[in-house]
N, C-alpha and C positions, 0 to 999 in steps of 0.2 A: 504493500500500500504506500511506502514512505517514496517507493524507488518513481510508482505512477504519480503521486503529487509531485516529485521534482522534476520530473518529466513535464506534466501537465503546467507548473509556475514557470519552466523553462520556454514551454512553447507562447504561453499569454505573455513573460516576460520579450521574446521573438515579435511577435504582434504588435504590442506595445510602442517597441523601438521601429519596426517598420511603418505605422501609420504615422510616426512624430519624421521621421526621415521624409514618407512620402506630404506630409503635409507642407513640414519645411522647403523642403524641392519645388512645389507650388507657387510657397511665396517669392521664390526668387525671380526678382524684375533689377534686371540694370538704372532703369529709370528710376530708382529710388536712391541711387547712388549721391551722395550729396546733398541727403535732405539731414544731414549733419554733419557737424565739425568734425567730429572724429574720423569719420571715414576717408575724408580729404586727407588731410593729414595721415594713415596709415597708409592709402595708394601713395601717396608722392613721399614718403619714406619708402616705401616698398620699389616704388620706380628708382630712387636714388641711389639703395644698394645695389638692384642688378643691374643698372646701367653702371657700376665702377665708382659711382661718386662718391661713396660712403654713407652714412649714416646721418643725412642732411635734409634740412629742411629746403628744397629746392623750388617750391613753390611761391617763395618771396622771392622780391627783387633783389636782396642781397641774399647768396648762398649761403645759409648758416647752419652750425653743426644742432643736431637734430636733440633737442634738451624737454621737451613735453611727452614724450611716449615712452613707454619702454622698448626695446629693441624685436625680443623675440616673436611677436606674432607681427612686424615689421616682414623680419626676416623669412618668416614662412612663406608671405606673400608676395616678396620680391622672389622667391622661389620658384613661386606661378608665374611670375613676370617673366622670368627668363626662358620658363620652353612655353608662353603665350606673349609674345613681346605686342601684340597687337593691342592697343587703349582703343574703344571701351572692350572690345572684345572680350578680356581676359577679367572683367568685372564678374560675369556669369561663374568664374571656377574661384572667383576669390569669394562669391559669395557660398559657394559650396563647403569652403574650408570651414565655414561658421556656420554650416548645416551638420557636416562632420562634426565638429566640435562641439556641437550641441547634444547630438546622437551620444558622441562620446561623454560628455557631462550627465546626461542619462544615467545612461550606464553603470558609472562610476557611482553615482551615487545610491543605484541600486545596491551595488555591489558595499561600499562604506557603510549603509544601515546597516544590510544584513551578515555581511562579513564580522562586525564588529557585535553585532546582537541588537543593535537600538531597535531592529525590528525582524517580525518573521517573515518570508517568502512575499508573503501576501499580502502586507502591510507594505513594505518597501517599493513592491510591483504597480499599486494604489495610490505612495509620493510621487512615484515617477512618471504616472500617467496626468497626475494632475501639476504636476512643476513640465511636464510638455507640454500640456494646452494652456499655461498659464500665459496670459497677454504679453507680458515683458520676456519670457523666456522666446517667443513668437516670433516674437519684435528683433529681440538680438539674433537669431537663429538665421533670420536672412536677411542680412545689413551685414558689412563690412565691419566688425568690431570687436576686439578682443575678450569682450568679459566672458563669451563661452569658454573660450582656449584658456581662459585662466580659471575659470570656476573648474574647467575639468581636470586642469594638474593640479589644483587648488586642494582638488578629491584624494586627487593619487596621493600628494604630502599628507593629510592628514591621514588618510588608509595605512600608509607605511609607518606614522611616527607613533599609531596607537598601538600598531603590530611590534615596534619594539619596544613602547613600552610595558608594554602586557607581556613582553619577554625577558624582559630586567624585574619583572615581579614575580 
């Protein structure tokens, strides 16, 4: 019976993550590219790396070194830039990267409740369908902006830092 309930949370957990992917994949429109600051400023950091410039804010008049963002999902997305060089074209896989990272923030946080005990199978399957359809999780999910890709390593740190402490006790 234990073996067909984690089969059966595994397969609703499957579900789950695939309607928040196919939904998020939906929302993604280029045309929305811009309807914030952030996202400006991650494309033209992102263009600045893979074009060789470094880590600048290149979308002023004077070239200056890039001091308001952090670097790493910068750098993810000048990674897109470099095998999609084409602008807007390569808006559509940078907004994918934050449909991934959303999927993966999922996940992870599945995995954190129930790994760690805050919840059983089916409680944790029930956060995470409700932090998908949540309006702001929606919202980041397909826009150009980091807080998925940081809420989901955000996960992986404290997943790892509870597993050693629970190993030091």
């Amino acid at each position: 019976d234990r073996v067909n309930n984690t089969k059966l949370t595994n397969s609703v957990l499957a579900l789950v993550l695939l309607v928040a992917f196919l939904l998020y994949l939906a929302m993604i429109t280029p045309e929305r590219f811009g309807a914030y600051y952030d996202d400006g400023m991650f494309v033209a950091a992102a263009k600045s790396l893979a074009s060789g410039q470094g880590y600048r804010t290149i979308s002023l008049p004077e070239d200056k070194p890039q001091t308001v963002i952090p670097p790493l999902y910068p750098f993810l997305l000048s990674l897109i830039w470099r095998i999609i060089p084409q602008f807007p074209s390569n808006l559509t896989w940078m907004m994918l990267l934050s449909v991934l990272s959303t999927v993966s923030f999922l996940f992870m946080g599945y995995l954190y409740l129930f790994k760690n005990g805050y919840a059983t199978r089916w409680q944790a399957i029930v956060v995470l369908a409700l932090a998908g359809i949540n309006w702001r999780t929606m919202l980041l999910a397909g826009n150009i902006m980091s807080d998925m890709s940081y809420s989901a390593l955000s996960l992986v740190a404290l997943h790892f830092a509870e597993r050693i402490t629970s190993q030091r006790h």
